[in-house]
C-alpha positions as CSV (number, residue, x, y, z in Angstrom):
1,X,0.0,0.0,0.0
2,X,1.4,3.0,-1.1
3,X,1.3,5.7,1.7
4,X,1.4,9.9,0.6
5,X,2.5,12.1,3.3
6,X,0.8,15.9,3.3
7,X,3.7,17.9,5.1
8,X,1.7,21.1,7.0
9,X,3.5,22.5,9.8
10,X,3.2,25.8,11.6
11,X,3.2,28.4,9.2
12,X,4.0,26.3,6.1
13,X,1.9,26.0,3.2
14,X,-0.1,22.9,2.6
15,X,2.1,21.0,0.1
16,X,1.7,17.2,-1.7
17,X,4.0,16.1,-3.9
18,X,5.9,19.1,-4.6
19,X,2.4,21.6,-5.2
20,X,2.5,24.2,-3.0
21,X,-0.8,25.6,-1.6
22,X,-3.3,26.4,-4.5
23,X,-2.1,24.8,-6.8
24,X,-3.1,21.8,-5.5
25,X,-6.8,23.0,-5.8
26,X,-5.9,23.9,-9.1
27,X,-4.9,20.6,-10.1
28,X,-8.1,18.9,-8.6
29,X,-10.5,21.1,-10.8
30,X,-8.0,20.4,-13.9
31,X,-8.3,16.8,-13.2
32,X,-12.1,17.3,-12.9
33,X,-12.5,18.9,-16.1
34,X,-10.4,16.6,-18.0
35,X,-12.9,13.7,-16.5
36,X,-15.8,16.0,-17.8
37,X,-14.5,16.5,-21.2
38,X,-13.6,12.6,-21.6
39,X,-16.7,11.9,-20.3
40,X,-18.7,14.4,-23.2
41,X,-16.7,13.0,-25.8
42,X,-17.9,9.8,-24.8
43,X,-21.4,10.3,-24.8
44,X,-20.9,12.4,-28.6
45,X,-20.3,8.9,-29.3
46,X,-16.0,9.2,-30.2
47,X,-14.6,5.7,-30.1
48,X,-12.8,4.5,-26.5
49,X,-9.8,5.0,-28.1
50,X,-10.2,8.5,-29.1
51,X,-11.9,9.3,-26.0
52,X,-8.5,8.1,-23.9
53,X,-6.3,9.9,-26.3
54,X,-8.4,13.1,-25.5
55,X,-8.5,12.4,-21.9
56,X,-4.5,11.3,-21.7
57,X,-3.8,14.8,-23.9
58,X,-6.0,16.9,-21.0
59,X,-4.9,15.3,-18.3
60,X,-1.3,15.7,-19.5
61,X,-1.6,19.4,-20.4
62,X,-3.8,19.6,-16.6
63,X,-0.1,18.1,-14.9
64,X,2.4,19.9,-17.0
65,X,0.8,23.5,-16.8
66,X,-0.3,23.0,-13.1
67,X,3.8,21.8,-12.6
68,X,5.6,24.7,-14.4
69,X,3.4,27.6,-12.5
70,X,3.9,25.9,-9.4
71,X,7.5,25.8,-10.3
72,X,7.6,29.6,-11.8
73,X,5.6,31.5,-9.2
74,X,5.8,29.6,-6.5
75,X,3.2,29.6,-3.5
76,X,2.1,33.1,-4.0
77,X,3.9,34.1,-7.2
78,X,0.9,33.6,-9.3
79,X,-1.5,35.6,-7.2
80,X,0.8,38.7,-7.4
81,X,0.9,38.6,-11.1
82,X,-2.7,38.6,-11.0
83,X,-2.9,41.4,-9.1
84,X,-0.2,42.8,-10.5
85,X,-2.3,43.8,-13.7
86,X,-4.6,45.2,-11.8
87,X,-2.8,48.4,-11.1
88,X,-2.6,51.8,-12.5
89,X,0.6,52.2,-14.7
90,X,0.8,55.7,-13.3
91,X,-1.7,58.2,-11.4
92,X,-2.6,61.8,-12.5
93,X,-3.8,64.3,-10.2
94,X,-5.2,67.1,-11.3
95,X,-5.9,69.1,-8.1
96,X,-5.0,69.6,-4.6
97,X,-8.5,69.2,-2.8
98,X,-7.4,65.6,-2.1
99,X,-4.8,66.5,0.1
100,X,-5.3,69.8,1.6
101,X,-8.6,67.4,3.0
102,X,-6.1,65.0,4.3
103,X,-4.6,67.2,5.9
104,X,-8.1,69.1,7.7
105,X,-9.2,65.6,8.9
């Protein structure tokens, strides 16, 4: 019986198998998806063989993207770069009323 260890210490990200803390959700729902979309291509009536080559081709895309941003980013890498593009390249200010009410408060 083969035995997998989940190492969670104080203050340590969850991590299995080398996935760092959401990335193992991530590679749950990819896994999920991949048994939806084999499972669709099944009932379009695709032949078993063709419906394991699409399955094997998801679930091998699912392992080696899930891998390399794990490996790229990191645990929190990915959510920075998210965020990241969220924020103003630069701000323009116009006026002073912004800060001369700072400053009355």
């Amino acid at each position: 019986m083969i035995k997998y260890t989940i190492n969670k210490g104080i203050n340590k990200p969850l991590e299995f198998k080398g996935l760092k803390a959401q990335y193992i959700g991530y590679l749950a729902i990819g896994l999920l998806l991949s048994l939806m979309g084999f499972a669709v291509v099944y009932v379009l009536g695709v032949s078993r063989l063709g419906c394991l080559s699409v399955a094997a081709v998801l679930i091998t895309g699912v392992f080696w993207t899930v891998f390399r941003l794990n490996a790229t980013y990191g645990e929190h890498g990915l959510m920075k770069k998210l965020a990241q593009k969220q924020m103003p390249s630069s701000l323009v200010i116009r006026s002073r009323k912004i800060f001369l009410k700072l400053a009355t408060d």
